[in-house]
C-alpha positions as CSV (number, residue, x, y, z in Angstrom):
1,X,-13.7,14.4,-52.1
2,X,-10.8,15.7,-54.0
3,X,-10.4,12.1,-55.8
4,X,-14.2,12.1,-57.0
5,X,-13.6,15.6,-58.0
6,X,-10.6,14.4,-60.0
7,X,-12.4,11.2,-61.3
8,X,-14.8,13.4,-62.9
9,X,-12.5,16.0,-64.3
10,X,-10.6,13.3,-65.6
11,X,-13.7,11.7,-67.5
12,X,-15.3,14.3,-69.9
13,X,-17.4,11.4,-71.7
14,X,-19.7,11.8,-68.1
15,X,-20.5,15.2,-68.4
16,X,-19.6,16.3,-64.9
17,X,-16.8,18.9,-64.4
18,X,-14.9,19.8,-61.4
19,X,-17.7,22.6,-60.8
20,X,-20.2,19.8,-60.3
21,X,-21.3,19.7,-56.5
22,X,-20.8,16.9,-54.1
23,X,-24.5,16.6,-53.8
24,X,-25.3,15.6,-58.0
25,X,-21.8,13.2,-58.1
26,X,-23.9,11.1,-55.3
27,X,-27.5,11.2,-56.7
28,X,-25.6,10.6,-60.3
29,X,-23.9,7.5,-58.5
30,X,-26.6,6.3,-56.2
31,X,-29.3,6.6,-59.2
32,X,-27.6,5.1,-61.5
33,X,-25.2,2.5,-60.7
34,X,-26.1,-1.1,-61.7
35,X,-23.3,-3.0,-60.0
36,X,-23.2,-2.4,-55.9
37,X,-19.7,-1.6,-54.8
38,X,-18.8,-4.5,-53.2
39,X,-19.1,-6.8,-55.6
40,X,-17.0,-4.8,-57.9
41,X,-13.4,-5.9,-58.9
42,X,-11.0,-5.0,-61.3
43,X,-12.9,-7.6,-63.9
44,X,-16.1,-5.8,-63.2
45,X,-17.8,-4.6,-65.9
46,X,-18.2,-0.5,-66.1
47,X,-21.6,0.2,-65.3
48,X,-24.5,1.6,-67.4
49,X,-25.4,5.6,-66.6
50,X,-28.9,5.9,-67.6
51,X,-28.4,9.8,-67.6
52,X,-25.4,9.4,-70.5
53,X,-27.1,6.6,-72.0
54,X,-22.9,5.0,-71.7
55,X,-21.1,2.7,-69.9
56,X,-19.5,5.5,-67.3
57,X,-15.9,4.7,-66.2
58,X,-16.3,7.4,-63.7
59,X,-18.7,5.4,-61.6
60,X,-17.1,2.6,-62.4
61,X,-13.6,4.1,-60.7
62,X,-15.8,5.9,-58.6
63,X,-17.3,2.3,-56.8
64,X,-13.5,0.8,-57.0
65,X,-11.8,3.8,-55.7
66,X,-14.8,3.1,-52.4
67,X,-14.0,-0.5,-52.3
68,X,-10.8,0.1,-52.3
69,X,-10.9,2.8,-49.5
70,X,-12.7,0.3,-47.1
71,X,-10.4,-2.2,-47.8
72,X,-7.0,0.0,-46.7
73,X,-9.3,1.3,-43.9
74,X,-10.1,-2.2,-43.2
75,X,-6.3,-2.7,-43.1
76,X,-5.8,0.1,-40.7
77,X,-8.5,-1.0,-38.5
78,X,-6.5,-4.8,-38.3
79,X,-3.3,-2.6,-37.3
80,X,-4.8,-0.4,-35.1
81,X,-5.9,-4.1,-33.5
82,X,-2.6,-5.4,-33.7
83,X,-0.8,-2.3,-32.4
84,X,-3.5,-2.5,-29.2
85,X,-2.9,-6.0,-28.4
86,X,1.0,-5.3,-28.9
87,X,1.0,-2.5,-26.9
88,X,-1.2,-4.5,-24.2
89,X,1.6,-7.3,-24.1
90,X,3.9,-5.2,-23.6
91,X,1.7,-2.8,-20.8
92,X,1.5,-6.5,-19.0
93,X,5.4,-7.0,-19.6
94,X,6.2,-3.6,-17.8
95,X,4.2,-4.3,-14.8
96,X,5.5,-7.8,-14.6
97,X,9.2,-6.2,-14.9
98,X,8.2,-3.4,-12.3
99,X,7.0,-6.5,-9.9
100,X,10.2,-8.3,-10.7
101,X,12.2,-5.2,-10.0
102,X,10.1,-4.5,-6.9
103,X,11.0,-8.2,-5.6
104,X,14.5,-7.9,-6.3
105,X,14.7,-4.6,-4.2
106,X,13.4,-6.0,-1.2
107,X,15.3,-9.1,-1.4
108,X,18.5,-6.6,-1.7
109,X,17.3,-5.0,1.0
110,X,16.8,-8.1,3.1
111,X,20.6,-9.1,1.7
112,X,21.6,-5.8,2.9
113,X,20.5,-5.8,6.5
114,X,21.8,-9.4,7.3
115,X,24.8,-8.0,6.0
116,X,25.1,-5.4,8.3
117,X,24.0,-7.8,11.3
118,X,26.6,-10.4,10.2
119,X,28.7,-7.2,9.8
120,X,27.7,-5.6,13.7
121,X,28.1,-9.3,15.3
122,X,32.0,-9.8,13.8
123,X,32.9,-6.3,15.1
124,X,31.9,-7.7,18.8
125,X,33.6,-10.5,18.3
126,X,36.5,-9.0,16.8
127,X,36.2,-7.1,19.8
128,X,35.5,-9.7,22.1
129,X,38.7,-11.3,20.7
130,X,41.3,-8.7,21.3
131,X,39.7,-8.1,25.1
132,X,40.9,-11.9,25.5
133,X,44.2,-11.4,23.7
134,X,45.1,-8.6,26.1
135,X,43.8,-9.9,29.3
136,X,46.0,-13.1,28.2
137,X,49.2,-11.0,28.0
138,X,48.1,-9.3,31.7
139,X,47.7,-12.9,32.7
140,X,44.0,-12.4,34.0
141,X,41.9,-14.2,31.4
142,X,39.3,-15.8,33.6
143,X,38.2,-12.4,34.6
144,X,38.5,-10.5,30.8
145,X,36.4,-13.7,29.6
146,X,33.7,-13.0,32.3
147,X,33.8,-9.6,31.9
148,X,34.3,-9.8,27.9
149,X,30.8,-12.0,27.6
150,X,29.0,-10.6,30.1
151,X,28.5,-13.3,32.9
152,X,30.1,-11.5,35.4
153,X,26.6,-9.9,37.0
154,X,25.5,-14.1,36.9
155,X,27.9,-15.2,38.6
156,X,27.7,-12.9,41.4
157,X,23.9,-13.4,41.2
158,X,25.0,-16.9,41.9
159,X,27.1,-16.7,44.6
160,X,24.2,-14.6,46.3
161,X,22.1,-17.3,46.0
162,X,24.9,-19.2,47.5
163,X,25.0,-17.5,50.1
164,X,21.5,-16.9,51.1
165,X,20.8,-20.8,50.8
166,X,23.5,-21.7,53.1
167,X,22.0,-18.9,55.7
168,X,19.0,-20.7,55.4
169,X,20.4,-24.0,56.0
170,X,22.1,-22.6,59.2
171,X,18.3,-21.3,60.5
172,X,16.7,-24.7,59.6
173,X,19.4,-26.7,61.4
174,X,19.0,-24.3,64.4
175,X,15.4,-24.1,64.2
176,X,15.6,-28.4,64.6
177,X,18.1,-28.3,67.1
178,X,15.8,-26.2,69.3
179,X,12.5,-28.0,68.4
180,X,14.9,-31.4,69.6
181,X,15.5,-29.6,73.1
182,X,11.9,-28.8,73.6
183,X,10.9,-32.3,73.0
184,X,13.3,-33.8,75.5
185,X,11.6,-31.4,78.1
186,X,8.6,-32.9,77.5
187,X,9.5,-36.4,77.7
188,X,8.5,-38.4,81.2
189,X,11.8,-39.2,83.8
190,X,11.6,-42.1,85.4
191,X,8.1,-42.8,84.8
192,X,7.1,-38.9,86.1
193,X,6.7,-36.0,84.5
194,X,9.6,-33.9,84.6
195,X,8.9,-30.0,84.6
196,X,11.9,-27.5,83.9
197,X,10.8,-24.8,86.5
């Protein structure tokens, strides 16, 4: 509004002042422009005001000074798109950054806790190792390496087993000694049965 209202102060030849209401600069322009505004240029020619009866280079400034606004707001409409899109690209870059970070985390993570297994399974074995150094030096490494890995409770489960399978070899050799004794009794002497009474 303030750049119509300076147009026409700036023009006295079309008799509008700076007094002149919003309302008659439109009606003045709509009523008597011959040339629509976007087919004006800077070679257009200054259009004829039927209520001057003169070419008025107020409407003539006022149409280019329009054409001109729609273009620059054209402009910022085409930035505005450009700056959406950009900052879209780069809303899709952030998550695919957060996503990468995210992966990178857990992989740390998964780094980390084979570290400390690795870590946990040297210390026993660092352990293990000095049990075997010192039972060496005592002279009773058969028994540290047993007891240092843990077999010890296997091998007497073993011998148990051992044990119980050659007590049950014993009863099955007695129980077939006494089965062969019972048959003889009942085998025939001298073609007669014999009876232990």
């Amino acid at each position: 509004m303030d750049y119509i209202l300076a147009a026409a102060a700036s023009n006295p030849a079309a008799e509008v002042t700076k007094s002149t209401s919003m309302k008659y600069i439109m009606e003045h322009v709509l009523r008597n422009s011959t040339t629509e505004a976007d087919n004006l240029t800077a070679e257009t020619p200054t259009p004829y005001c039927y209520v001057c009866d003169k070419r008025s280079n107020f409407l003539r400034n006022l149409f280019l000074r329009e054409q001109y606004t729609m273009n620059y707001m054209h402009c910022l409409e085409t930035v505005v798109a450009n700056h959406k899109t950009e900052m879209s690209e780069i809303h899709q870059q952030r998550q695919d950054e957060e996503e990468a970070l995210q992966s990178m985390e857990k992989r740390f993570n998964d780094v980390k806790k084979q570290r400390d297994c690795i870590a946990a399974v040297s210390s026993r074995l660092g352990s293990m190792f000095d049990d075997l150094m010192k039972a060496e030096g005592n002279g009773d490494i058969d028994k540290a390496f047993t007891d240092t890995f843990g077999i010890s409770d296997l091998v007497g489960e073993n011998e148990q087993r051992r044990v119980r399978v050659r007590e049950l070899e014993a009863a099955l050799i007695e129980k077939e000694l006494e089965l062969d004794y019972y048959r003889k009794e009942q085998e025939p002497t001298s073609g007669k049965w014999h009876f232990n009474l």
